[in-house]
N, C-alpha and C positions, 0 to 999 in steps of 0.2 A: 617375637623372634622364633625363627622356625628352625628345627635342628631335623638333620637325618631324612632328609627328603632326598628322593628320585624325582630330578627332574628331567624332563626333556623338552625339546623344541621339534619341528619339523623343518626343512630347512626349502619345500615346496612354497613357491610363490602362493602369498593370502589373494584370497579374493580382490581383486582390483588392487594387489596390492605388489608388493616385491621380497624377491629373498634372495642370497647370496650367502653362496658355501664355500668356503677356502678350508676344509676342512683337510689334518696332518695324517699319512698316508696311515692305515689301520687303524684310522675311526671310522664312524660310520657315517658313508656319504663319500664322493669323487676328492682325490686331493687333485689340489688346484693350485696355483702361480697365484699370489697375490698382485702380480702384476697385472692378470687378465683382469683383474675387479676394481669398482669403482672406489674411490677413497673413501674410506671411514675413521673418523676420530671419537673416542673416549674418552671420558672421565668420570669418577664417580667414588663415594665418600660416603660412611654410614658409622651406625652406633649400636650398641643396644644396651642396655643396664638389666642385665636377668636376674630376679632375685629370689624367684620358686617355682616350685613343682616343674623340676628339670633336674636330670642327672648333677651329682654335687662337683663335677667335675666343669660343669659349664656354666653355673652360678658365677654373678661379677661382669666387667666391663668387656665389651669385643667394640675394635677399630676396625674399620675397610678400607682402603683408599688404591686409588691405580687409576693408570690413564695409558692410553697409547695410540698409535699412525698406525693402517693397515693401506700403501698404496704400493708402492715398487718391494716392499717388504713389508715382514710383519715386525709391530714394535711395541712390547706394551707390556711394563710390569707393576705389582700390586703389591702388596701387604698389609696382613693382618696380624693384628694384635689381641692378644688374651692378658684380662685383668682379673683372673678369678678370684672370687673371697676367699679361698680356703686353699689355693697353690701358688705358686711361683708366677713372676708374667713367663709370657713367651711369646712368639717371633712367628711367622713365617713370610718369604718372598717369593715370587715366583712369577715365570714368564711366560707369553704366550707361543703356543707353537700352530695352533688354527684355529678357528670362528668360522660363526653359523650367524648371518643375520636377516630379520626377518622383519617387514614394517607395513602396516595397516596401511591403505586408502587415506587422501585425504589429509596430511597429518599427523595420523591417529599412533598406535604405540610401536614403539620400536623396541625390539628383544636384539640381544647382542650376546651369544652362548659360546666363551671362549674355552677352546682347551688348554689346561695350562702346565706348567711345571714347578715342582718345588725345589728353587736352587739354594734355598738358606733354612735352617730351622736352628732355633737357640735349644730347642727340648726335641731327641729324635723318638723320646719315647710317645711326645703328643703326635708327632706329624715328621714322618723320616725323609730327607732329604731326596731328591726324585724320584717322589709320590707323583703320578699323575689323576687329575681332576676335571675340572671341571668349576666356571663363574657365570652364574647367568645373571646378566645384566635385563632392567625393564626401563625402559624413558616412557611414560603415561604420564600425560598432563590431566588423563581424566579425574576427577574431584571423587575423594570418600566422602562418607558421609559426617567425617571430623573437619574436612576440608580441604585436607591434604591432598598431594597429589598421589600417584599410586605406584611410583617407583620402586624397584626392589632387586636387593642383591640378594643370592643366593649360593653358597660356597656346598660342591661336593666333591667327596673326597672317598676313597676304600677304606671303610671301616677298620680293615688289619692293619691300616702303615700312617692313616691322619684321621685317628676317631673323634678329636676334641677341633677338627676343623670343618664338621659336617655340620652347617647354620647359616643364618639368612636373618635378615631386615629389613621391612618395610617403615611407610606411617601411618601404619595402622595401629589403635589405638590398643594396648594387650594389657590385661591383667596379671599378668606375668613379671611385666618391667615396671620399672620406679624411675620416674611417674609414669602412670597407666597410660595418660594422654602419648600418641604417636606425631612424627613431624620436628625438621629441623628451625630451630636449633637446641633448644631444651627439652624436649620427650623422650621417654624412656627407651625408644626405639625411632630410627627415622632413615632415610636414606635420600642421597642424591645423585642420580643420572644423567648424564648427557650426551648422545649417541648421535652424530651428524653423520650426515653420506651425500 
């Protein structure tokens, strides 16, 4: 489980490969009509069970899940959930307002890096209600070396308005979670992507 990462995408066509920006007017990159772009659908679902050597605030269970249509419109909402050992649960939901996507030659991986917004929080002290962010989606079928595949969500957020929503999951295998082993449906961490266009 990854907390407090800067991530980013390039939203420049990969080698032999393609990209597509519909990005919301004052991000970074042309805002675009989802209408000019080809259809893309979503879904994707993840876990992680954190149990040390991490802020005691992000210790315990986090939920992913969201899906959405990006064709005559954009349509896509998500939430997460916080189970920590030592607070309260709590909530967030939030919707998309533009996306960056970007896919490998051949098959190979698709990134899906949506901008999003925070319309529900249960705790506005964890994550205040229209916070804007950031969900970067990965669809890799390529194999770790647990076996899994190498899908991965990644939640970021401004540290001053959604600190306890800055984190990510793979299945890859981390010493961190309980159990150590990575991969749906029982590992202490695992995630699942699916990005069509």
């Amino acid at each position: 489980m990854r907390t407090r990462l800067q991530m980013g995408i390039t939203c420049a066509a990969l080698l032999a490969g393609v990209g597509v920006d519909a990005s919301p007017a004052g991000s970074a990159g042309p805002a675009t009509s989802a209408a000019t772009n080809p259809k893309i659908t979503y879904s994707f679902s993840g876990y992680a069970n954190n149990v040390r050597d991490r802020p005691r605030y992000q210790l315990g269970k986090t939920s992913f899940r969201g899906s959405g249509v990006f064709a005559d419109a954009l349509r896509g909402t998500h939430t997460t959930i916080q189970r920590p050992t030592f607070y309260p649960e709590s909530r967030i939901d939030t919707v998309v307002l533009g996306y960056r996507y970007a896919a490998a030659a051949h098959g190979g991986k698709k990134t899906l890096t949506l901008t999003v917004q925070v319309v529900t929080s249960t705790s506005e002290k964890d994550c205040q209600t229209g916070t804007r962010g950031t969900i970067l989606l990965v669809d890799d079928n390529k194999k770790r070396s647990n076996g899994e595949n190498r899908d991965s969500i990644t939640t970021t957020f401004p540290s001053s308005s959604c600190p306890t929503y800055i984190q990510g999951t793979s299945n890859a295998d981390n010493p961190q979670t309980q159990p150590t082993k990575g991969g749906p449906p029982d590992g202490g961490q695992w995630a699942r992507v699916t990005i069509r266009r």
